[in-house]
C-alpha positions as CSV (number, residue, x, y, z in Angstrom):
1,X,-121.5,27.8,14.5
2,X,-124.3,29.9,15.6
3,X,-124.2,33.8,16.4
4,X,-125.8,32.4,19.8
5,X,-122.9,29.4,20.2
6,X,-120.0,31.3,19.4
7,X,-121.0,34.3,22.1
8,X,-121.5,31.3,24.6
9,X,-118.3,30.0,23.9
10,X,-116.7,33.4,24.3
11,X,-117.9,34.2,27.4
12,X,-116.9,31.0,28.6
13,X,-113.1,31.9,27.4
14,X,-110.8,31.3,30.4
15,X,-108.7,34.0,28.8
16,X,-111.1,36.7,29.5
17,X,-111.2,39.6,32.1
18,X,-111.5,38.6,35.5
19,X,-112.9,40.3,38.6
20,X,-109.1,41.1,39.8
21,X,-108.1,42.5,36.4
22,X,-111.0,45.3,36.4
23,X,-110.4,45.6,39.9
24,X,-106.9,46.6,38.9
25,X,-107.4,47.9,35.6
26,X,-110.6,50.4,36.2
27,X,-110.2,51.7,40.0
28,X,-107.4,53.2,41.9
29,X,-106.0,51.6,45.7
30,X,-108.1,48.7,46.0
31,X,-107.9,46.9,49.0
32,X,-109.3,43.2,49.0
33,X,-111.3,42.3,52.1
34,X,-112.1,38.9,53.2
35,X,-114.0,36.8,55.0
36,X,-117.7,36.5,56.1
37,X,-117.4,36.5,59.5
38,X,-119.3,33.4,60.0
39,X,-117.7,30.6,58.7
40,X,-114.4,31.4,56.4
41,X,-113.3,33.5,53.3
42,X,-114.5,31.9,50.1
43,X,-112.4,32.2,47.0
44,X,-114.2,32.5,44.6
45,X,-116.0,35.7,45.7
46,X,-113.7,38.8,46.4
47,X,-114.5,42.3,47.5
48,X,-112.8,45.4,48.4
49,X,-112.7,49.2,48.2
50,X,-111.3,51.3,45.8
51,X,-111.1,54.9,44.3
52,X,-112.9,55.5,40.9
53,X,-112.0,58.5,38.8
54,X,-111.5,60.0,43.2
55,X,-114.8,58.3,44.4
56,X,-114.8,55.9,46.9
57,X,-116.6,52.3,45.6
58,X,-116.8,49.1,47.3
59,X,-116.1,46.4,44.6
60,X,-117.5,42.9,44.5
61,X,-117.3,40.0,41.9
62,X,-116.9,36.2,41.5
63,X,-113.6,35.6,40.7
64,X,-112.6,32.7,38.0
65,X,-109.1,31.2,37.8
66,X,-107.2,31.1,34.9
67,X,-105.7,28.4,35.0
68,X,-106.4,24.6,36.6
69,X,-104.6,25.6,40.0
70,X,-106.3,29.1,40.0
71,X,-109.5,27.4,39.0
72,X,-109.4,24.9,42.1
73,X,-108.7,28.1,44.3
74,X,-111.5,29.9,43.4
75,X,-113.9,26.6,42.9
76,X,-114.4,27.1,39.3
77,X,-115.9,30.7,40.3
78,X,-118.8,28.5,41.4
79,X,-119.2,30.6,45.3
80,X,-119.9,28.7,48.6
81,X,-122.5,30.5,50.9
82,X,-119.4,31.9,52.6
83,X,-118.4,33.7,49.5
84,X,-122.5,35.4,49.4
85,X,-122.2,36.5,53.2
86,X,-118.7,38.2,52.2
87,X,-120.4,39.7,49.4
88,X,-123.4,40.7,51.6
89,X,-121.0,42.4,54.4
90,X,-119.1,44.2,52.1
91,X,-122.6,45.9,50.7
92,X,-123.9,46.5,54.1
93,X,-120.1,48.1,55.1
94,X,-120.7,50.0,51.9
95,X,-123.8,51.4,52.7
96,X,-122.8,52.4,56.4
97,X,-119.9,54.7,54.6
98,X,-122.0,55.6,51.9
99,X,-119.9,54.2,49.1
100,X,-121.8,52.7,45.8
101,X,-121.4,49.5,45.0
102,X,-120.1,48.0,41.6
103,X,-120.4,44.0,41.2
104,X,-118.9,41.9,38.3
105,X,-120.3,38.7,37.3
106,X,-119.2,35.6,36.1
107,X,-120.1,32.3,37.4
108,X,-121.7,29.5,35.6
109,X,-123.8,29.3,39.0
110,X,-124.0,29.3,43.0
111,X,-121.6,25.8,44.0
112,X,-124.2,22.8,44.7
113,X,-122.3,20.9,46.9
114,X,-123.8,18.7,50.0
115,X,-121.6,21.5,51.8
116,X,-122.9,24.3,50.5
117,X,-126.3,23.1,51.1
118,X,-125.8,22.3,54.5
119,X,-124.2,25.4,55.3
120,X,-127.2,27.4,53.6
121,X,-126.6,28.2,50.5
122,X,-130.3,28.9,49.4
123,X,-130.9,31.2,52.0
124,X,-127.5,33.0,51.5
125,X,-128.5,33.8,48.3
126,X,-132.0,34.9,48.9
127,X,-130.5,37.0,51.8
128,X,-128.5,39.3,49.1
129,X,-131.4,39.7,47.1
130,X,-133.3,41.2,50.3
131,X,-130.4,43.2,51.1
132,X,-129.5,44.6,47.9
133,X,-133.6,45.1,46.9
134,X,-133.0,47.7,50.1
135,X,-129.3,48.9,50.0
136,X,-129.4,52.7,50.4
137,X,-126.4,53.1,48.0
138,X,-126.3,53.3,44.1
139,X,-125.9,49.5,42.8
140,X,-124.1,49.0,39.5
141,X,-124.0,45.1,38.3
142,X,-121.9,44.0,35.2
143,X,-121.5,40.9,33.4
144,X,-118.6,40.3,32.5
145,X,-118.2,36.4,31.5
146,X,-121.3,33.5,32.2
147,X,-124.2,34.9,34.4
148,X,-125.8,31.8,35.5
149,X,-128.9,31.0,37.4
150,X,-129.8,32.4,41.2
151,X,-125.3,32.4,41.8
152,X,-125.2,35.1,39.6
153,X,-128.5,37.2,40.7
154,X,-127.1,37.1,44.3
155,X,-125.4,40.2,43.1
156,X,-127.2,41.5,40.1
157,X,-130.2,43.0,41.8
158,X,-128.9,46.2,40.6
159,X,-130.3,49.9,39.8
160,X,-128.6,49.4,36.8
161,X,-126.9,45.8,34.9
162,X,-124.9,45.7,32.0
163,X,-123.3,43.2,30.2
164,X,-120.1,43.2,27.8
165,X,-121.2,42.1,24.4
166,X,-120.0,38.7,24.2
167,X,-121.5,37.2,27.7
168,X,-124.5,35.4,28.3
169,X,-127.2,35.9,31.3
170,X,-129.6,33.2,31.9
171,X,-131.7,31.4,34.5
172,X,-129.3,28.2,34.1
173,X,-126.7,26.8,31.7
174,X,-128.3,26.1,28.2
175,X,-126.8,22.2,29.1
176,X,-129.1,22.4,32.1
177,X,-132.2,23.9,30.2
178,X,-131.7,21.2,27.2
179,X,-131.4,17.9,30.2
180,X,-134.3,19.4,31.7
181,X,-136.9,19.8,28.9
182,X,-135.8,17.5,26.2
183,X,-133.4,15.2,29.0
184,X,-130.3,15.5,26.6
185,X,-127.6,18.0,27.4
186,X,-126.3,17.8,24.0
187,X,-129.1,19.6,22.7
188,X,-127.1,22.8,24.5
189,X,-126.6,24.9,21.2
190,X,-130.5,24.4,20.7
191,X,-131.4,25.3,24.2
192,X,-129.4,28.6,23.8
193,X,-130.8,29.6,20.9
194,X,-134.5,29.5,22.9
195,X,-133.3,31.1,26.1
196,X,-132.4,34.6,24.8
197,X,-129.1,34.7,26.7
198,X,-127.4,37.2,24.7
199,X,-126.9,40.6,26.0
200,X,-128.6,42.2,22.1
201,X,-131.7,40.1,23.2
202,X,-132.1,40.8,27.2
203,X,-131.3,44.9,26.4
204,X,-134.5,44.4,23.8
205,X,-136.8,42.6,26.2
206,X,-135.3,45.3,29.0
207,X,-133.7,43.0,31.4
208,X,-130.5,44.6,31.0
209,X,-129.7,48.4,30.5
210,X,-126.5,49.0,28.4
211,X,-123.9,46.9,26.4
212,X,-120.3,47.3,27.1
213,X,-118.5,46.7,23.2
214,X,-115.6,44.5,23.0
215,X,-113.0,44.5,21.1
216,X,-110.9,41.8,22.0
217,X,-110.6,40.2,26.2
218,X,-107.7,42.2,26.7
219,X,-108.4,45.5,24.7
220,X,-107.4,48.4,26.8
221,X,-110.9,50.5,24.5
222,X,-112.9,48.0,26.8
223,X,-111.6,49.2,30.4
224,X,-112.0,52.6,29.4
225,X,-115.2,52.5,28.2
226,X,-116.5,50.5,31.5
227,X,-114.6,53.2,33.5
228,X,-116.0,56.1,31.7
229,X,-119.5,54.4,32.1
230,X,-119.2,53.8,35.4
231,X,-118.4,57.1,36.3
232,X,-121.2,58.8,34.7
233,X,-123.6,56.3,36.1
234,X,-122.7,56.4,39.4
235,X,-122.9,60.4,39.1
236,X,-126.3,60.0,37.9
237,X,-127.1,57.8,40.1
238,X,-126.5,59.6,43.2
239,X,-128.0,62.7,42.5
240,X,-131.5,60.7,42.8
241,X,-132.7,61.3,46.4
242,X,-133.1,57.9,48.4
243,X,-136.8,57.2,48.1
244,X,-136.6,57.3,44.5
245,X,-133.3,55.9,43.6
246,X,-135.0,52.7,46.4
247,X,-138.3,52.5,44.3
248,X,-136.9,52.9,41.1
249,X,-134.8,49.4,41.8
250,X,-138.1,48.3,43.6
251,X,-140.1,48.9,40.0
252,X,-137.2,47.1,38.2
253,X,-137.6,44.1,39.3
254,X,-141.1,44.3,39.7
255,X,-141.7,44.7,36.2
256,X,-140.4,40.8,35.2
């Protein structure tokens, strides 16, 4: 197995950290918050506040189950337009208090359901990206399992993104990539090795900023790494007055 196939197969791992456990693990009194205030509370996007390190933080993140009931729950942690309007009230409540923002990512893409469709889900998405391209509040995205196509964007438009070291980041699944160009999805392991996925390659070609080390999905070294990160980012990040924190994310993105 390939260096690129095995880290695909690891962030894949149903056994990893989910949104809940850093939720739990890295901040203080968090609160979950639902609903979207348009058409229902999706599962497989939660959000809340929470204290890091005494700061206040709104936390966001697609949520994954782990296990088949938990999966069905939370759709796979494939999110429903519902799910990207939560996630898009929580940053704007965020912003009105003046709390940063902290996502965590892990979704093998945005649900494509006649549903979802129906209800919007391309605007939805598109929608976050305007928002957070704006959000007057420090925006720190992780990856933190799968980071696939425009689902996982929709909240990694980010002053800064990391990823832990064994997830992948990519504008679809490497099963997608290989049906589309070569119209065999067993090709997959060959598609990967083209996309640049990994998080040593996107930190090279400056798509991402930093790589969180793992040691293991449950190693406590990881949470307190992220959580000692975190705080010295979001630090950081705040002293910047607005304009520039605002154009700085504005010459991000621009750069791709």
């Amino acid at each position: 197995m390939s260096d690129v196939s095995r880290i695909l197969k690891e962030a894949r791992d149903q056994n990893r950290l989910t949104t809940l456990d850093y939720a739990e693990k890295v901040f203080d009194d968090f609160i979950e918050l639902h609903g979207d205030r348009h058409y229902g509370d999706d599962g497989a996007v939660v959000g809340g506040i929470a204290r890091l390190d005494g700061r206040r933080v709104t936390v966001i993140g697609i949520q994954k189950g782990k296990n088949l009931q938990d999966n069905l729950k939370r759709n796979f942690g494939q999110p429903n337009p519902e799910g990207y309007r939560k996630a898009c009230r929580l940053m704007k409540q965020a912003e009105k208090f003046g709390r940063p923002v902290i996502t965590f990512i892990n979704t093998a893409g945005a649900y494509p359901g006649v549903g979802a469709e129906e209800r919007g889900q391309g605007e939805a998405i598109a929608r976050n990206l305007l928002e957070m391209s704006d959000l007057k509040v420090p925006i720190i995205a992780v990856i933190i399992g799968e980071g696939g196509s425009g689902g996982a964007l929709a909240l990694a438009l980010a002053d800064k993104v990391w990823m832990l070291e064994n997830t992948m980041y990519a504008i679809l699944s490497p099963e997608g990539f290989a049906s589309i160009l070569w119209k065999d999805g067993s090709r997959a392991p060959e598609a990967a090795e083209l996309m640049k996925i990994t998080a040593g390659e996107l930190l090279q070609m400056g798509v991402i900023d930093r790589i969180i080390p793992e040691h293991g999905y449950f190693s406590s070294e990881i949470v307190d790494m992220l959580k000692a990160a975190l705080i010295e980012e979001i630090d950081s990040l705040s002293q910047l007055p607005l304009e520039e924190l605002l154009e700085e994310r504005y010459q991000r993105f621009r750069k791709y």
